[in-house]
C-alpha positions in Angstrom: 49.5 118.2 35.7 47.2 115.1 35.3 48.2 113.3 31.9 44.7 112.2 31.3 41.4 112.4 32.3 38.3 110.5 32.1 35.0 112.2 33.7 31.7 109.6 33.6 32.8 107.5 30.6 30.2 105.0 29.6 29.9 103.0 27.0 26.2 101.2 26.3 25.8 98.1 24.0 21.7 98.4 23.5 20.5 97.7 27.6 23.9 96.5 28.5 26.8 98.9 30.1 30.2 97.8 28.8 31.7 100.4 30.7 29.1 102.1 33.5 30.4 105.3 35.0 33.9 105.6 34.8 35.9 108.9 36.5 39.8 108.4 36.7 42.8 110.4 36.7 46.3 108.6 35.3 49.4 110.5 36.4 52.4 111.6 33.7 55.1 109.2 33.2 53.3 106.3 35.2 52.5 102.7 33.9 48.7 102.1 35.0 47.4 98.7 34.2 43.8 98.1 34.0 42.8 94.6 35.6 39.9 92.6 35.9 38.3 89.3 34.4 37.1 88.8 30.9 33.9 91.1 30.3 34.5 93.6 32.9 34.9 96.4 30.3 38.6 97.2 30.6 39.2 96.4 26.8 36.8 98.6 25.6 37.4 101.2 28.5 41.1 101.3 26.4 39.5 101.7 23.0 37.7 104.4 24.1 41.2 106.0 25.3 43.1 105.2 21.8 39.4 106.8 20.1 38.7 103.2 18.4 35.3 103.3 20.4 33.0 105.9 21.2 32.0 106.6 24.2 28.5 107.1 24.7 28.8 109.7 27.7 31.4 111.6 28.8 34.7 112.8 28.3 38.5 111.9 27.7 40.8 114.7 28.1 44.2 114.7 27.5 46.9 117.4 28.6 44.1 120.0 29.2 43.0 119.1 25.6 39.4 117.6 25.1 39.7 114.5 22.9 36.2 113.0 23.1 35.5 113.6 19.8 38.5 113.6 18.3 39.3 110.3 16.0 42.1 108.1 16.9 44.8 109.0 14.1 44.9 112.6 15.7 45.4 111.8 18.9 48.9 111.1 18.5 48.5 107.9 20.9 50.6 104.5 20.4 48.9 100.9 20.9 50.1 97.5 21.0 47.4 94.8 20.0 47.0 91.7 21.7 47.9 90.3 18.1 50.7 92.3 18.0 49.6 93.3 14.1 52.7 93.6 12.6 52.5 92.8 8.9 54.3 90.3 7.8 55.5 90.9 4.0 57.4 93.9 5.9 61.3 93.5 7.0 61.5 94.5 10.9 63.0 97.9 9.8 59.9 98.1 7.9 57.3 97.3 10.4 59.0 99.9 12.8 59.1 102.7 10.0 55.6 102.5 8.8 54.0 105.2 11.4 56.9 107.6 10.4 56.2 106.9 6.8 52.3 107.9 7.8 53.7 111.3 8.9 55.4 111.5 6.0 59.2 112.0 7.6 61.8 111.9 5.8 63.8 109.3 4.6 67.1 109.9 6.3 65.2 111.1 9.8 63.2 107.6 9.3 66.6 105.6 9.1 68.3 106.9 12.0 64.8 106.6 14.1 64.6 103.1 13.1 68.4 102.3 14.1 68.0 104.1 17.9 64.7 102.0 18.6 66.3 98.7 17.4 69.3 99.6 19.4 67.0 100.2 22.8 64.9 97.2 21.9 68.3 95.1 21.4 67.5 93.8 17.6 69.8 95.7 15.4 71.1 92.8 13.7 67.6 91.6 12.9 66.6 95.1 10.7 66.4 92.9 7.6 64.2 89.8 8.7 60.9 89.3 7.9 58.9 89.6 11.0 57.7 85.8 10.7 60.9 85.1 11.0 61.4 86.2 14.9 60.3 84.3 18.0 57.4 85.4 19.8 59.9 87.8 22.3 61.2 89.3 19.5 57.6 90.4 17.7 56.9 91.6 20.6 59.5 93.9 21.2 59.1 95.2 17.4 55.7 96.0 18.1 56.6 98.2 20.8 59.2 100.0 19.0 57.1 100.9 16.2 53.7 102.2 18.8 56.7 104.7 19.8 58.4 105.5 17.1 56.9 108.8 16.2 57.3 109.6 19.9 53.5 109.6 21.0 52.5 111.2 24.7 50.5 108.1 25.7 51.3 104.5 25.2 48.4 101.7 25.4 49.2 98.1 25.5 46.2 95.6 25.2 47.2 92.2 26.5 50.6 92.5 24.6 52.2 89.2 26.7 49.0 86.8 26.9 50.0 85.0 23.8 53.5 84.3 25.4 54.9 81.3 27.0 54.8 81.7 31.0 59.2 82.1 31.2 59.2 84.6 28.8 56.1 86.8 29.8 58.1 86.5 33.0 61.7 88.3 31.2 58.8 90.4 28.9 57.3 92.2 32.1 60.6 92.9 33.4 62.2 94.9 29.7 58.7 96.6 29.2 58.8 98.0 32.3 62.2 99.0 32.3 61.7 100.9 29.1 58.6 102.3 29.7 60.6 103.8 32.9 63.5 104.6 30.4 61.6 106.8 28.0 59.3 108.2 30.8 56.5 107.5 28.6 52.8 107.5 30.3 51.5 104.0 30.0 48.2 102.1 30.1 48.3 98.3 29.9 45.3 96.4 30.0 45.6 93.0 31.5 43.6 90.2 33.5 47.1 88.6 34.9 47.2 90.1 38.5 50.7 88.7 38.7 51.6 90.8 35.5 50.1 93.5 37.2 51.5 93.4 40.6 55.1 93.5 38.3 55.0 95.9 36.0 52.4 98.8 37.6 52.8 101.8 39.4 49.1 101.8 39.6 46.4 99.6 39.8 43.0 100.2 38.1 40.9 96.9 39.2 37.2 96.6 37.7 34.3 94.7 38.1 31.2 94.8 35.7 31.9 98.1 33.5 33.2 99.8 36.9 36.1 100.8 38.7 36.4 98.4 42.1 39.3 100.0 43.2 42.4 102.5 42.4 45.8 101.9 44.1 49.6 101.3 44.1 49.8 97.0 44.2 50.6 96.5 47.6 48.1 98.8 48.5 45.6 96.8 46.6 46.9 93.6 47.9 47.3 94.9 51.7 44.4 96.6 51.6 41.4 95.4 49.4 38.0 97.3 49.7 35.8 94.3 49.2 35.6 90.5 48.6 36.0 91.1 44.6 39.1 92.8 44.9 41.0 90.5 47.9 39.8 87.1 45.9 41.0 88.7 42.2 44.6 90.1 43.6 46.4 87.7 44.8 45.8 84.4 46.9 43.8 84.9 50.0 42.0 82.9 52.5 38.8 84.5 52.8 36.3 83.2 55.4 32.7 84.3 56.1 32.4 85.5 59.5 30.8 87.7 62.4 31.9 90.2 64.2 31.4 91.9 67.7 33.7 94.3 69.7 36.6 93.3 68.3 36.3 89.5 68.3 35.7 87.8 64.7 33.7 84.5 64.7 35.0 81.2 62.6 32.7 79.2 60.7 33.8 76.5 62.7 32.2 78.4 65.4 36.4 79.1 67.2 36.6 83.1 68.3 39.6 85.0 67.2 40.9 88.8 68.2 41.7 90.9 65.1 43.5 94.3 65.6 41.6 96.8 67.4 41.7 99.9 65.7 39.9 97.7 62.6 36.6 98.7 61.7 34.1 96.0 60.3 32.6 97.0 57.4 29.7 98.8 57.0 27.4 95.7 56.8 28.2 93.6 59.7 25.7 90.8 59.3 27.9 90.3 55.5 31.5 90.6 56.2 34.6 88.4 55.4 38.1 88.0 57.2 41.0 88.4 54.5 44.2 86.7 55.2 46.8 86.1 52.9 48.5 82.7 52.6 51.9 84.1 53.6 50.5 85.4 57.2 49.6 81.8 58.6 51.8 80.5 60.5 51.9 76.8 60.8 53.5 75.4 64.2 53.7 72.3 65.2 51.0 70.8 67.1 53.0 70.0 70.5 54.0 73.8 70.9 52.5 76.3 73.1 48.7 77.6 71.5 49.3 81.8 71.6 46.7 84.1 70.9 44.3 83.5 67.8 46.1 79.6 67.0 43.7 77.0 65.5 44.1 73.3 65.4 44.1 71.7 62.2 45.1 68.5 60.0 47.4 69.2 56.5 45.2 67.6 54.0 47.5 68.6 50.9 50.8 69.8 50.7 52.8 71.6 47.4 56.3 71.5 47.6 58.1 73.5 44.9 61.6 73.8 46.8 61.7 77.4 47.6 58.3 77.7 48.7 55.7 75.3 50.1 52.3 75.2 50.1 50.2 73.6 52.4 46.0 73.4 53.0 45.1 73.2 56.5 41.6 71.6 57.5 40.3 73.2 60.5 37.6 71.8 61.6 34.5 73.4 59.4 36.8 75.2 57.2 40.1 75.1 55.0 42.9 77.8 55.3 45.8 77.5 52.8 49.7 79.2 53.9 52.5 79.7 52.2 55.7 78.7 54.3 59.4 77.8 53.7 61.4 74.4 53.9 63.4 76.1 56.4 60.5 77.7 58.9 58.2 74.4 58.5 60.7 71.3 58.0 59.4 68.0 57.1 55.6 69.5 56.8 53.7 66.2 55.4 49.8 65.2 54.8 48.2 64.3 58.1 50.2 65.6 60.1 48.4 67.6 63.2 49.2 71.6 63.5 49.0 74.7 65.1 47.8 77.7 62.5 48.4 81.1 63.9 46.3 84.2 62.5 48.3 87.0 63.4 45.8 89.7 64.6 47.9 92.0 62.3 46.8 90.2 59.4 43.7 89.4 59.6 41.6 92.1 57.7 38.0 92.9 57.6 36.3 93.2 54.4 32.5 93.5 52.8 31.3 90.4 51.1 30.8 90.5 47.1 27.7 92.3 46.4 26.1 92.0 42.9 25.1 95.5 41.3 
């Protein structure tokens, strides 16, 4: 059965729709993160979840359980705070014990609650520290261990890892994940890191001005994008205006291309975009034999990182950027002349961003 259920949440600040419209299902036991740029109501979507906003239509229901109205102590939901809002004249133990203390459990049921989560969160030896006393990783896995220490059904994690340097949100992403998928524990994690997202979710809820762009699994997302929004906010992408007829996809530098021929253009062909992802150019060298759908071009920049390298491509009335390899593109330099193959494969039809 469907862990939760929103059916035409909106949430209206005077004229202005914070959240315009919203039906979604989130399965049991998955980690669903909600992404999207500041402002486009994902925060408060959450808040509406945990019952710390009011919606101003529809309805949250829970386990077959209406919750709309229900406030957010009774919902038996746990949240981690972008802040993290642990208080600091507490001991770790402390912090971790207070929602059990809420409930009022027991005192010997509260210490051996508090010494399994510190064992699974790997601090046992820090019980007795003050929490200002931890590094940022460290807070942050306290914070999780007390949102589930009374063992809630629903987990809700607001932009938990922005305030974390970029090497440890990296390790962060990686434990959260594996205990969310350890305890089994039905997650939402709100987030405008698409990285972050691509990481840690089973599914991906992108919105877009108080709405929901698109619902998928990441690689569905970043395969597959429904729209302009979507393609340019998940991931790198080169994505080029262009015109379409019977299969053949006009440049702006005014070259024809062939994409694959079971793709449909989108349903406004005078306003439609070709998606391809960095990864999917090929760059060959200039002296090679031109295939199907291979553009000459100049390298204008080039970022070499070791593993990876990352070159922009002028060709001639517009820019492509791919991602290649020391090994597949040796010696690739500034001003030097290439071959950029767009693999009909790759190349992917999508509407242009509409404003609504």
């Amino acid at each position: 059965m469907t862990h939760l259920t929103l059916q035409s949440i909106t949430k209206r600040f005077n004229t202005t729709y914070a959240v315009d419209h919203v039906d979604l299902t989130v399965p049991d036991g998955k980690l669903v993160c909600f992404l999207g740029p500041s402002g486009c109501g994902k925060t408060t979507l959450m808040r509406i979840i945990a019952g710390l906003e009011t919606a101003t239509a529809g309805t949250v229901t829970f386990a077959g359980r209406d919750l709309t109205q229900v406030p957010a102590n009774r919902r038996d939901f746990g949240m981690v705070f972008q802040s993290l809002a642990l208080f600091p004249h507490m001991t770790v133990a402390e912090n971790v014990a207070y929602p059990l203390r809420l409930r009022r459990v027991d005192r010997g049921a509260q210490s051996r609650r508090v010494t399994e989560l510190l064992e699974m969160i790997q601090l046992p030896h820090m019980a007795q520290r003050k929490v200002t006393q931890l590094s940022g990783g460290q807070r942050q896995r306290v914070a999780i261990a007390r949102a589930i220490a009374s063992s809630p059904k629903l987990l809700l994690l607001d932009e938990p890892l922005s305030a974390l340097d970029a090497k440890l949100r990296e390790a962060m992403q990686v434990e959260i994940r594996l205990l969310q998928q350890r305890l089994g524990i039905t997650t939402i994690m709100v987030t405008h890191d698409q990285r972050e997202a691509m990481t840690m979710a089973d599914e991906i809820v992108v919105m877009e001005k108080g709405r929901i762009a698109q619902v998928g699994k990441p690689l569905d997302i970043y395969r597959d994008p429904v729209n302009e929004f979507v393609a340019d906010f998940i991931g790198l992408g080169n994505i080029l205006p262009v015109t379409f007829d019977r299969g053949q996809v006009g440049l702006p530098g005014g070259q024809s291309i062939a994409v694959n021929s079971a793709m449909r253009a989108p349903d406004a062909p005078d306003d439609i975009r070709l998606l391809i992802r960095p990864e999917d150019v090929c760059v060959r060298p200039a002296t090679a034999n031109p295939g199907q759908n291979t553009l000459p071009g100049k390298v204008t920049f080039v970022r070499d990182v070791g593993a990876s390298i990352e070159a922009t491509i002028d060709c001639e009335g517009f820019t492509l950027t791919a991602a290649t390899t020391p090994r597949e593109t040796p010696d690739l330099r500034v001003g030097m002349r290439v071959l950029a193959e767009l693999p009909a494969h790759a190349c992917k039809l999508i509407a242009a961003r509409t404003a609504h």
